[in-house]
N, C-alpha and C positions, 0 to 999 in steps of 0.2 A: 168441363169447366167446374173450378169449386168452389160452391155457394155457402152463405151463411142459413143457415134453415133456420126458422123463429119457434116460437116457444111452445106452438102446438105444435107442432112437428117433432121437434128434441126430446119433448114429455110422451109421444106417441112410440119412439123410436123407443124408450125404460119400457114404456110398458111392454112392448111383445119383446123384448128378449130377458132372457132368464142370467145371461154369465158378462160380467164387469170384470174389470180391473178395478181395485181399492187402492187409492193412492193417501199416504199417510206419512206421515214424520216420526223415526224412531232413535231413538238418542241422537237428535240432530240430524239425521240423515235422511232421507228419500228412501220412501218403500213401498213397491208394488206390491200387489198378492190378486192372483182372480177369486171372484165368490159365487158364488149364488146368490142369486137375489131376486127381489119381486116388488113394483114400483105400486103404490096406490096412494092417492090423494098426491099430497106434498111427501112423502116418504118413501126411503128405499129400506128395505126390511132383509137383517140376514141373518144368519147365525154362525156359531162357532164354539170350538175348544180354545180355551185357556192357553195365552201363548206369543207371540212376539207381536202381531197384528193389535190384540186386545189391550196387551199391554202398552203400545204406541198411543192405540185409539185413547186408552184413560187418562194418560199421561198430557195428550195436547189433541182435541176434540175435530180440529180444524180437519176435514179430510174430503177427500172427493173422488166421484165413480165416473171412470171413462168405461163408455159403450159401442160396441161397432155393431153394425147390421153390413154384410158384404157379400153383393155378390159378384161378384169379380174383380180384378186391378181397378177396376175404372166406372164402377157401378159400386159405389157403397155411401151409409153415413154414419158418423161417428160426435157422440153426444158425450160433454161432461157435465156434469151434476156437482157442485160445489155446496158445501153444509157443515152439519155439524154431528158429531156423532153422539148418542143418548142410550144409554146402557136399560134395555127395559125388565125389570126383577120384579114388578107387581103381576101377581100371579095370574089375575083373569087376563089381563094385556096381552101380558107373555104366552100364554095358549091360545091366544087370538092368531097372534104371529103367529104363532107356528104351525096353526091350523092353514093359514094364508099361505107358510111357503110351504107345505105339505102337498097342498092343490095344486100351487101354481108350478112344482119341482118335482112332478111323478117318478123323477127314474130315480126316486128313492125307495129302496124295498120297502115293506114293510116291516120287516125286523129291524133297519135302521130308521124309521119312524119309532117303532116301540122302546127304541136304545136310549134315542136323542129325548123321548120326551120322559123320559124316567130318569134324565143326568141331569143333577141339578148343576154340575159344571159346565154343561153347553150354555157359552153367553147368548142372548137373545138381544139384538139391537136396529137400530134403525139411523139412517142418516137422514137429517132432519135437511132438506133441499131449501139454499138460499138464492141459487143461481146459477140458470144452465146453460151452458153456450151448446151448437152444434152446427156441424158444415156436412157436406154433401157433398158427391161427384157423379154429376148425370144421375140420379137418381132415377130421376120420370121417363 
């Protein structure tokens, strides 16, 4: 049967998973992309290169992260995250991030730690969470 899960649950569901879908508006149209990502407080935090994503995100803010946690056809739940996206370029913030998805995103070697955090073209950003729905199937 599938239920509506409430808001500690939905916010439980960001936190332990690391990979979303990013759904955004780009020259008018609907656009997915998966990311990485890492949930804490009110905030979903990710990064990126310069490119059609970043470019949608500047252009119209409005965007939102669908998540699934599944374990099989009939055992899963799936959360979205509606917000706004906030482009972060202050320097102590922006190393904060990226210290946060560093930790929370280990199967990043350490040579692509040392790449990302030496390009000043990897965007660093966060979507600021305005409201999240999530539904469930058998969960428990």
């Amino acid at each position: 049967m599938i239920c509506e899960m409430g808001n500690t649950e939905s916010r439980e569901v960001l936190r332990e998973q690391t990979l979303g879908r990013l759904g955004c508006c780009a020259a008018g149209k609907p656009y997915v992309v998966p990311v990485n990502y890492c949930y804490e407080d009110n905030f979903i935090y990710a990064h990126s290169l310069l490119g059609l994503k970043i470019n949608a995100l500047r252009a119209n803010p409005s965007v939102c992260l669908q998540v699934d946690d599944i374990r099989d056809d009939y055992h899963w739940r799936s959360v979205t995250a509606f917000g706004r996206f906030e482009e972060v370029t202050e320097g102590r913030e922006r190393e904060r991030i990226l210290n946060i998805l560093f930790k929370r995103l280990p199967h990043l070697s350490p040579v692509e730690t040392r790449m990302i955090r030496g390009l000043p073209e990897v965007i660093v950003f966060r979507l600021r969470i305005e409201r999240i729905t999530g539904v469930s199937e058998d969960w428990h």
